[in-house]
Every structure is written in C-alpha cells, then in structure tokens.
C-alpha positions as CSV (number, residue, x, y, z in Angstrom):
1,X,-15.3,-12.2,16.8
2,X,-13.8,-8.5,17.2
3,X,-13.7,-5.5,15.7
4,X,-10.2,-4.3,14.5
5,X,-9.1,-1.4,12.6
6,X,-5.5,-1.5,12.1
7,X,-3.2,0.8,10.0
8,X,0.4,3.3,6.2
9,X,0.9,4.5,2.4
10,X,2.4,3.4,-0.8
11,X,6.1,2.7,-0.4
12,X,8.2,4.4,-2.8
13,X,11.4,3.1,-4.7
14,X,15.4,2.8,-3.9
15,X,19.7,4.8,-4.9
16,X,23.1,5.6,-3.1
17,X,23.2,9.4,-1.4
18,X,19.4,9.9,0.2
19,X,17.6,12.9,-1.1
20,X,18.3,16.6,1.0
21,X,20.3,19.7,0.2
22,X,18.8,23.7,0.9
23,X,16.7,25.6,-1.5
24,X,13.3,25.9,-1.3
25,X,11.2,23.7,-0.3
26,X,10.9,21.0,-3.3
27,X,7.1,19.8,-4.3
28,X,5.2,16.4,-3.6
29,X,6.7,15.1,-7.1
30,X,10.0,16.3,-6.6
31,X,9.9,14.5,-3.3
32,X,8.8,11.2,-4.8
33,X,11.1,11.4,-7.4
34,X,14.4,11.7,-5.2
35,X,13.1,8.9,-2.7
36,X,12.6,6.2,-5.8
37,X,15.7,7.4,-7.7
38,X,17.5,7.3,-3.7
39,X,15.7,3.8,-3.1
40,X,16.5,2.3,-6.6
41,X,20.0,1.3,-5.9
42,X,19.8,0.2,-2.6
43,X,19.9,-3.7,-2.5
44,X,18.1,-5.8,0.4
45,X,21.3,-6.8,2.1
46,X,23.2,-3.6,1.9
47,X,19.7,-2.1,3.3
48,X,19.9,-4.6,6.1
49,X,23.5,-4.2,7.0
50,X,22.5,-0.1,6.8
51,X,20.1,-0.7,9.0
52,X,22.2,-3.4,11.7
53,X,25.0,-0.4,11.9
54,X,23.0,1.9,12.7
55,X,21.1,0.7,15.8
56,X,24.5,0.3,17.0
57,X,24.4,3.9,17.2
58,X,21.0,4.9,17.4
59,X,17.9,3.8,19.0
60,X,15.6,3.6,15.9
61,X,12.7,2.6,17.8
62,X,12.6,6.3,19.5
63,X,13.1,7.4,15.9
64,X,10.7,5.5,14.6
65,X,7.9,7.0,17.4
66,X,8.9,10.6,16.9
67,X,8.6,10.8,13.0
68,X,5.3,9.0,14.2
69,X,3.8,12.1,16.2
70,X,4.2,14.0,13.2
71,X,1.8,12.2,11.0
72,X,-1.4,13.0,11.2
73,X,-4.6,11.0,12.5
74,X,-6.3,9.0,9.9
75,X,-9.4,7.2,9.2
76,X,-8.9,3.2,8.2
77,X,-11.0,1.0,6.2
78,X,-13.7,-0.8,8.5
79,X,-13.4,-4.9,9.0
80,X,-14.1,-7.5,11.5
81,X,-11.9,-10.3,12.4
82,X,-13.6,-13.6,11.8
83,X,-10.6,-15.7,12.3
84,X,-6.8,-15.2,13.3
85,X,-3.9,-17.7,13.1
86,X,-1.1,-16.5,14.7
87,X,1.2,-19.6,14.6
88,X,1.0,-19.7,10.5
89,X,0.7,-15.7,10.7
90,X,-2.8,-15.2,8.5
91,X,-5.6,-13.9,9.2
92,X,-9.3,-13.6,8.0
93,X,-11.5,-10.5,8.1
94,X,-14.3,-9.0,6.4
95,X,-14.2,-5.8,4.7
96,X,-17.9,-4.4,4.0
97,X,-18.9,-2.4,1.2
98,X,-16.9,0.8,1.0
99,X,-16.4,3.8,-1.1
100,X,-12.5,4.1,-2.6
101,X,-11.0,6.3,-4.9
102,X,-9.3,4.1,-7.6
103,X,-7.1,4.3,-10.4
104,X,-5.3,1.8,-12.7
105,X,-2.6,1.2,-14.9
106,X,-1.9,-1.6,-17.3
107,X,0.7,-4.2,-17.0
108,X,2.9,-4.2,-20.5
109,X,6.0,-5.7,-19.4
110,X,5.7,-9.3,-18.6
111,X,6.7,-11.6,-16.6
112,X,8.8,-9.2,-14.6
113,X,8.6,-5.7,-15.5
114,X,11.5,-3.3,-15.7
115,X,11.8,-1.6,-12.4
116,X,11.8,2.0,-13.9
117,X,8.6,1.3,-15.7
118,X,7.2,-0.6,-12.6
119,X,8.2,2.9,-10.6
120,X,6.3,5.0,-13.3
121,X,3.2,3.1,-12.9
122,X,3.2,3.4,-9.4
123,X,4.2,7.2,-8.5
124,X,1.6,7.7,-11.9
125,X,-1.2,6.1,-9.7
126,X,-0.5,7.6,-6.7
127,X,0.1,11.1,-8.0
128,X,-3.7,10.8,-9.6
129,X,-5.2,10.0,-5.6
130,X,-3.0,12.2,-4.3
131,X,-4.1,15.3,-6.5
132,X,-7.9,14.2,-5.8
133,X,-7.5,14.0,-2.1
134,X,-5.5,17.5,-2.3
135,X,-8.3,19.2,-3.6
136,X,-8.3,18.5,-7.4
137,X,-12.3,17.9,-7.2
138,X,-15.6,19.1,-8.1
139,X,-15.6,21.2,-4.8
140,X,-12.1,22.2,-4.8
141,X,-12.0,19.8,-1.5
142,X,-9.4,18.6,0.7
143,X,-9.9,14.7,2.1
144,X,-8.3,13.7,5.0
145,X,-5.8,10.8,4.2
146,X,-6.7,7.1,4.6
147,X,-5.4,3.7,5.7
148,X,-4.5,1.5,4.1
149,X,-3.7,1.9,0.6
150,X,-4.4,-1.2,-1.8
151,X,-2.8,-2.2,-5.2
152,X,-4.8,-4.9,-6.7
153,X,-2.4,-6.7,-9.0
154,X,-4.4,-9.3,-11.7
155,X,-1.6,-11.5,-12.4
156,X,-3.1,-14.2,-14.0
157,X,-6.0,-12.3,-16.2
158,X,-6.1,-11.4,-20.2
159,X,-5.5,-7.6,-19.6
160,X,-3.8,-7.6,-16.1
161,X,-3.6,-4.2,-14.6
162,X,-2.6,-2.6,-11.5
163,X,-5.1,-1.0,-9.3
164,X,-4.3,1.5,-6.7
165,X,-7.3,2.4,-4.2
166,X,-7.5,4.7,-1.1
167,X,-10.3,4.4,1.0
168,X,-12.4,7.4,1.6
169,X,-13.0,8.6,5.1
170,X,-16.4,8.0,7.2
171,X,-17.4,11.4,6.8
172,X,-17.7,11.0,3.0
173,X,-19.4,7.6,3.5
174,X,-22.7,8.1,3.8
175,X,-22.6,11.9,1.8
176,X,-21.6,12.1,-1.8
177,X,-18.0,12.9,-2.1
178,X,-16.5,15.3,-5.1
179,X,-16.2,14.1,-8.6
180,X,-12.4,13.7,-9.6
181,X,-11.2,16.4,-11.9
182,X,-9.0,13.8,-13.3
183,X,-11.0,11.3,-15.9
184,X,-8.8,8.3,-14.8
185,X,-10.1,9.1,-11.1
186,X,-13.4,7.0,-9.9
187,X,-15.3,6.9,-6.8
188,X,-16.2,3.3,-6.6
189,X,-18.5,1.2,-4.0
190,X,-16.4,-1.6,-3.8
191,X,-18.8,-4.7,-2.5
192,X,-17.9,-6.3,0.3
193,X,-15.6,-8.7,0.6
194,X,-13.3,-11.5,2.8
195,X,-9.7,-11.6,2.5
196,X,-6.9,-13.6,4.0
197,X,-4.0,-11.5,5.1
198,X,-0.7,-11.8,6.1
199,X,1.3,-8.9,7.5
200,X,5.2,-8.4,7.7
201,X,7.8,-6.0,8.0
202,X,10.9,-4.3,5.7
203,X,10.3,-1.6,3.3
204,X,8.8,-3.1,0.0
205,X,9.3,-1.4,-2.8
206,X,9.1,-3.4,-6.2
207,X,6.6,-6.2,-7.7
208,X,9.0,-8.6,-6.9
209,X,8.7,-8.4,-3.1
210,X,5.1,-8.2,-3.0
211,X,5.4,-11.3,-5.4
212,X,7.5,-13.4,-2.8
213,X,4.7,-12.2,0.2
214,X,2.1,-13.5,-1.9
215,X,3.7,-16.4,-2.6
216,X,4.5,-17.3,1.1
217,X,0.8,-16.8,2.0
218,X,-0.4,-19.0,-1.0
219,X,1.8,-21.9,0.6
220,X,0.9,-20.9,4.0
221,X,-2.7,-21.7,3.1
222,X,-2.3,-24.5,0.9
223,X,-0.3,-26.3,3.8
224,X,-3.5,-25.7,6.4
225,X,-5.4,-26.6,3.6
226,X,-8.2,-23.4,3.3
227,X,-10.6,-23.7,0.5
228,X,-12.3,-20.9,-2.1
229,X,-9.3,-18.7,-2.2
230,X,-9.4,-16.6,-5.7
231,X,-5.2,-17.3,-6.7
232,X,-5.3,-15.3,-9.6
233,X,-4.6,-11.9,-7.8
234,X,-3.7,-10.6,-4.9
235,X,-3.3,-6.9,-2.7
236,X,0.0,-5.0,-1.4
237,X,-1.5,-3.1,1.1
238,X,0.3,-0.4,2.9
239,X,0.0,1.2,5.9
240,X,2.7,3.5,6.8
241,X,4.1,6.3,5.7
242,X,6.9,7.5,3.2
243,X,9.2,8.7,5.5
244,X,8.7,5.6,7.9
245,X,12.0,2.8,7.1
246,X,11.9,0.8,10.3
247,X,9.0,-1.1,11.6
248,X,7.2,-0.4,9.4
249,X,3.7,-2.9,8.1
250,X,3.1,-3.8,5.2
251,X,0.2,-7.0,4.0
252,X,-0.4,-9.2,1.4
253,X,-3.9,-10.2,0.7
254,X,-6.1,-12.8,-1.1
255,X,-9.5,-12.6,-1.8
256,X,-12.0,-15.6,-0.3
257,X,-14.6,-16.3,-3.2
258,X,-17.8,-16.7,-2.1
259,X,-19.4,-20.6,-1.9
C-alpha cells in the first residue's frame, strides 16, 4: 500500500475566436465568461484537428511545462492507494475525513440539460468557492487554492443536484477555518470514504463527457466484476488548471459503499 497525492481545477466551456484584445485588465468573471462563450462552439474533432496542426508547429509539451511554472504550489486532498489496475486503468483509494468547502446547484433540465444552463450552474458554483477562498469570509482571509476540485453529480436521486467541493488546505485542517460570507457556502467534514477512479486526458467541459467517463468506468468494473459500487452518482474531478489545454487530467469517480 502507498501513499499518493496526485493533482487541477474546474474546466470551463467552448466558441470560435479565443478570448484577448488590450484594455485593462478584465476580472475573474469576465475571464470565465470569454473562455465558456470561446469553448462553446468548439466541437471535439475540430478541437482535435486544432490541436494535431499545431504540434506540427509547436512543441506543446514545452508549452504545456512553462504555463505550468506559473501556477502556484497547491495543497491536494490526502488518500492512500489500496489497489491499482493499470491494464483496465482504475484505481482504488481511500480518502479520509476531510474538511471541503461545498456548494450546490439543482438539476432542472432533464435528461440532458441545455449547455448554457449547464454552463450557468457551473461558473455559478465555482464563482461562490472562488469568492470564499479570495477572501469573502468571516476573517476577510485568503486560502491557498486546492486540488482537486469535485462535482458530485446525483443522477439517479429524487432532487438530483450538482455539488461542487474544494478541499481546504492542511493548515485549516486541524484549526477552524472562516465562515463563508455567502449563505450557499458550507464548510463541511466530509466522512471518509473509498472511491474507484479512473483518470484520462482532453479538456472536458459539458455533462455529457463526464457522462461518457463514467460510463466507461461503470463497464470497466462490471467486466472485472467489483462488488458494492454506489451507481447512482458519480465525481468529475479536476485537477488542472484553466489555462492548461494539452495534457491535461481529469477523473471520474465512484463511490465504494461500505459492506
């Protein structure tokens, strides 16, 4: 058994000229609204065929590492490995109990939301974590930035919601961390729990490729035959950041009931 703490953020959504131009320098929101408006019209094959060209030009890899120096150190959620299958590409850890800042939303489109209102939902969330962790808090504190983010998605329950979580970093473990200004902000011990998780690459943006992750990793486990896995929701977890489009990581997880 080893120890392994592994590590991005919330990817953003998809349209045809990226976002740039002078002027002064445009806000967090503005930022996040360019990138998913950018994102939104950008299909999976013309991204591919974007992305073929241009390492015919460019190395993206050395790209790819210099954005990384940029980005700052962060802490990541704890867990141990307790089992890994390479060959199927799973793999089962155990998270302990934790504090995470969480927020949800509710699901009101089904089966497939719209996109737009998918997008909504998710900047909405993130926006929330993001203001809390910028300093919108009882002590008017700034938290360093965590990996990875989680969106719990409930697919199958009678309210089903989306629930966006950022782990809090170690120093704020073991103290008490600010109250959220914001009412829809909660500082929650989330008990511990085993997960089965599958990682893989491309930049993820809507509920649809999440769905089509989790639905590889439900067959990949029903074919090797694994027992108590809860079905009825399942994580995105991200782990790199906005600006990051190659290599990037992204996961899928389900939870392990207990016996």
């Amino acid at each position: 058994m080893e120890i392994q703490q592994d590590g991005g953020v919330p990817a953003p959504a998809a349209e045809a000229s990226p976002p740039g131009g002078g002027g002064p320098a445009p806000s967090v929101t503005a930022i996040l609204d360019q990138l998913g408006s950018w994102f939104s019209g950008v299909s999976g094959k013309l991204y591919t065929a974007v992305s073929d060209n241009l390492r015919n030009r460019v190395n993206l890899d050395h790209v790819t590492d210099q954005v990384s120096t940029l980005i700052p150190r962060f802490d990541y959620a704890p867990f141990t490995v307790i089992s890994n299958n390479s060959e199927a590409g799973y793999e089962v850890r155990h998270y302990p109990a934790q504090l995470w800042a969480c927020t949800e939303e509710p699901v009101t489109v089904e089966p497939m939301e719209e996109e737009a209102v998918q997008w909504n939902r998710t900047k909405l969330m993130f926006d929330r974590l993001f203001k809390y962790f910028a300093g919108e808090n009882s002590r008017d504190e700034k938290i360093q930035m965590t990996l990875p983010q989680t969106t719990r998605f409930d697919a199958y329950s009678e309210s089903p919601t989306y629930r966006l979580c950022w782990y809090l970093p170690h120093a704020l473990q073991n103290s008490p961390p600010p109250t959220p200004d914001d009412s829809y902000v909660e500082v929650a011990l989330l008990p511990a729990r085993t997960v089965i998780a599958r990682r893989f690459g491309g930049y993820v943006v809507y509920r649809r490729g999440w769905d089509r992750a989790a639905f590889a990793l439900e067959k990949i486990t029903r074919e090797h035959g694994l027992q108590n896995i809860d079905f009825t929701k399942y994580y995105s977890v991200n782990y790199d950041p906005l600006l990051k489009f190659w290599n990037r990581k992204n996961e899928v997880w389900f939870e392990l009931q207990a016996n």
